[in-house]
C-alpha positions in Angstrom: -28.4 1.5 -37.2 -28.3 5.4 -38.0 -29.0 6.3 -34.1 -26.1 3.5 -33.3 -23.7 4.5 -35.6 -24.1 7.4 -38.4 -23.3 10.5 -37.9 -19.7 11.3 -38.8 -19.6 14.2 -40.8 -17.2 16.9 -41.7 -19.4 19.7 -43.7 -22.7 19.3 -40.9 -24.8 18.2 -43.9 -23.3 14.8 -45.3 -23.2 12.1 -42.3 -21.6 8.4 -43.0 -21.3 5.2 -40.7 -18.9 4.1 -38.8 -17.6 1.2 -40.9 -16.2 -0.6 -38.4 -19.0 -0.7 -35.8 -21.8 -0.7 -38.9 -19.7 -4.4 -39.9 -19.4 -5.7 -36.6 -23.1 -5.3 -36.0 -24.3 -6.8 -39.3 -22.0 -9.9 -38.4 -23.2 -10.4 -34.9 -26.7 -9.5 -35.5 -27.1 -6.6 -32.8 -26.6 -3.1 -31.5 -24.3 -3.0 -29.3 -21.1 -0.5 -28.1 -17.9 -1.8 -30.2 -16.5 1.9 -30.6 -15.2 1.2 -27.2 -13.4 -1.9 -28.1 -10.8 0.2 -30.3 -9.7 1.4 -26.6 -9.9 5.0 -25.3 -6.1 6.6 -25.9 -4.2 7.4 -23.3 -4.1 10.6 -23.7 -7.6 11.2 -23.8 -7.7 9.3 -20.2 -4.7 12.1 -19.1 -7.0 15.3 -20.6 -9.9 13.8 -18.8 -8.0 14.0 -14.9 -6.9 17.7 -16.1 -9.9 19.3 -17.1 -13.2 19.9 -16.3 -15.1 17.5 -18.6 -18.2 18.6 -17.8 -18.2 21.1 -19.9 -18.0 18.6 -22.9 -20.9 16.7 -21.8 -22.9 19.9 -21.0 -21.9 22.9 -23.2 -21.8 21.0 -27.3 -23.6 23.9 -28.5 -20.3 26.3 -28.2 -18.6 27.2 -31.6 -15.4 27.1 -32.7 -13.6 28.5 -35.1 -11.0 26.8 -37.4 -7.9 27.5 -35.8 -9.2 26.3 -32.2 -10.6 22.5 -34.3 -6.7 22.2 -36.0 -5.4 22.4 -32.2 -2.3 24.9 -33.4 -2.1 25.9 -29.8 -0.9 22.4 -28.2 -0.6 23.8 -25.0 -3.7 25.8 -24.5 -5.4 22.7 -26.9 -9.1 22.5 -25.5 -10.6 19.2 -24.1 -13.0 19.3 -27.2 -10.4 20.0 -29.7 -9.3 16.9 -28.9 -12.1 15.1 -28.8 -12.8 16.2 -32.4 -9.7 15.0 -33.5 -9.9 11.8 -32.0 -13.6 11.1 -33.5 -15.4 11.5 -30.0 -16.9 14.9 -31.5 -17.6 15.5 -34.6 -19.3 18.4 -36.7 -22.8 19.0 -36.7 -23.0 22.9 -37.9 -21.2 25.2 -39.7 -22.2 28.9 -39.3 -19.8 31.2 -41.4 -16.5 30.6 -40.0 -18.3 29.1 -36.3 -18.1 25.2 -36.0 -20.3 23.6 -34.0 -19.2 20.2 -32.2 -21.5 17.1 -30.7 -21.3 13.7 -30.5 -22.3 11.8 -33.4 -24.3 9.2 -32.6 -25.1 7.1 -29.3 -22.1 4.9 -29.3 -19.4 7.6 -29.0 -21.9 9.3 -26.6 -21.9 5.8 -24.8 -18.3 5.0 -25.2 -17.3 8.5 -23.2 -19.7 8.4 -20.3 -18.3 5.1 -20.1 -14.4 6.5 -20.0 -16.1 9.0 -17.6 -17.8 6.3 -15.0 -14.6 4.0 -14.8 -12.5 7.1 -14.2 -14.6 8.2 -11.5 -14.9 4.7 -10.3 -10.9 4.7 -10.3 -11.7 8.4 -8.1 -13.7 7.5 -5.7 -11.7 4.4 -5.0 -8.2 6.2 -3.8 -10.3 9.0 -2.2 -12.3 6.3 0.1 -8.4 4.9 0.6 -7.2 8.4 1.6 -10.0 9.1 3.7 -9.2 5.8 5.6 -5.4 6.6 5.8 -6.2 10.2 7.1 -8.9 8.9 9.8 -6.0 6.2 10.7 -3.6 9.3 11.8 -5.7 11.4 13.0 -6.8 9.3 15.5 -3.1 8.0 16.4 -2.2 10.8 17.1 -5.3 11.9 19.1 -4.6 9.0 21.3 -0.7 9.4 21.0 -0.7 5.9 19.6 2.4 4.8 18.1 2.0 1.4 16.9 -1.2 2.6 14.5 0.7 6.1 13.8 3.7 3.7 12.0 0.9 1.1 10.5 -0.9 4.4 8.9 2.6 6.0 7.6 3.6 2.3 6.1 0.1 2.1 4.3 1.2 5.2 2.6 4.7 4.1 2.1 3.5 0.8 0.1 1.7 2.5 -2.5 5.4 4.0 -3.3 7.3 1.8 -6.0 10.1 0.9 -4.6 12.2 2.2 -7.4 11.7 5.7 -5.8 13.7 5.3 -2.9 16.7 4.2 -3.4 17.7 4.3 0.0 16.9 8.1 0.0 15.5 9.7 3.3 13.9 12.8 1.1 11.5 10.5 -0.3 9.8 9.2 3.3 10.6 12.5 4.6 8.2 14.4 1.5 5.5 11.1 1.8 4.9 11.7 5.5 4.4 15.6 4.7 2.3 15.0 2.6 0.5 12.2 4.7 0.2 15.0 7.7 -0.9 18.1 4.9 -3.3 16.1 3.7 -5.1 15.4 6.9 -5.2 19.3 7.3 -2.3 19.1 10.0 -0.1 22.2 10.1 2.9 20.4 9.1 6.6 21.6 8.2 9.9 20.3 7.6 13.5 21.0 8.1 12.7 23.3 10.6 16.6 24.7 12.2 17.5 25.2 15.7 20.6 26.0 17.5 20.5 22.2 18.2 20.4 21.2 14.7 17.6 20.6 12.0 14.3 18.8 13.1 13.2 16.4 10.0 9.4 17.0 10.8 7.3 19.7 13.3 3.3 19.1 13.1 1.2 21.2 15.3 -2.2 19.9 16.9 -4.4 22.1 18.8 -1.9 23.5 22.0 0.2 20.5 21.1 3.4 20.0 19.2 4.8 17.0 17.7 8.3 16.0 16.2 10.2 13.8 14.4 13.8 13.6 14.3 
């Protein structure tokens, strides 16, 4: 019970349960992960895509002062910081003014890595999807195929909601930039000539293509 869920403690010297997860094991009769069943905020989830939250898992041993643990900063407001705050981290030493952070016990320790796995699950999913996309025009336009050039484009048209566009050539016009930029074509828009304003110029080796 102590490795599952004690821990929690605010001086480094005095730990208590979790009452929660102490209760719900006692009443199903085993150890198992319910500090994940309270639901990781949302905002945790954001922080996580932002920074590097490897340095969580790897670097516990790093102090912090007072000021950094209240957070008064919001906008320079460290990954830890927050994961003190939100009970993920909790105190383990306290050197002079120097706090020392880890997690408290192996169901908070579980709970993140689990936050950790589905969000690089979630990752690894849309890059696979992107690759695929990026593969699909490349080769179109390789083999100066139209038909799977549009079929590419509309894949990454449907993951648009259709709220967006509102009738609004900008929004397909910055989609299929970024659908060219992010197969590493050199790519511009609204490029002017005497002629008028091409919508799209993409260069390819000693070839150039455009859209207008």
């Amino acid at each position: 019970i102590k490795y599952w869920y004690n821990g929690y403690t605010w001086d480094g010297k005095t730990a208590i349960y979790n009452p929660y997860s102490t209760l719900s094991a006692f009443e199903d009769l085993k150890f198992s992960n319910y500090w994940i069943q309270t639901g990781t905020p949302a905002f945790l989830n954001s922080l996580i895509r932002q920074k590097r939250y490897n340095e969580v898992i790897y670097r516990q041993t790093e102090p912090f002062n007072e000021r950094q643990l209240l957070g008064v900063n919001m906008e320079k407001l460290a990954i830890s910081t927050l994961l003190f705050q939100a009970g993920y981290l909790t105190i383990k030493e306290i050197n002079d003014d120097d706090y020392v952070l880890s997690w408290p016990n192996a169901e908070v320790r579980q709970s993140f890595s689990d936050a950790i796995l589905e969000f690089a699950k979630d990752s690894n999913r849309v890059e696979a999807q992107v690759k695929d996309i990026a593969k699909q025009i490349d080769t179109s336009i390789q083999e100066l195929n139209a038909p799977l050039f549009s079929d590419a484009i509309g894949e990454v048209l449907k993951n648009v909601p259709f709220r967006l566009f509102q009738d609004r050539e900008a929004v397909y016009h910055a989609a299929l930039l970024l659908a060219l930029w992010a197969c590493c074509f050199d790519a511009w828009g609204e490029d002017p000539t005497c002629t008028g304003i091409i919508d799209i110029v993409w260069k390819v080796e000693d070839s150039l293509y455009v859209i207008i």
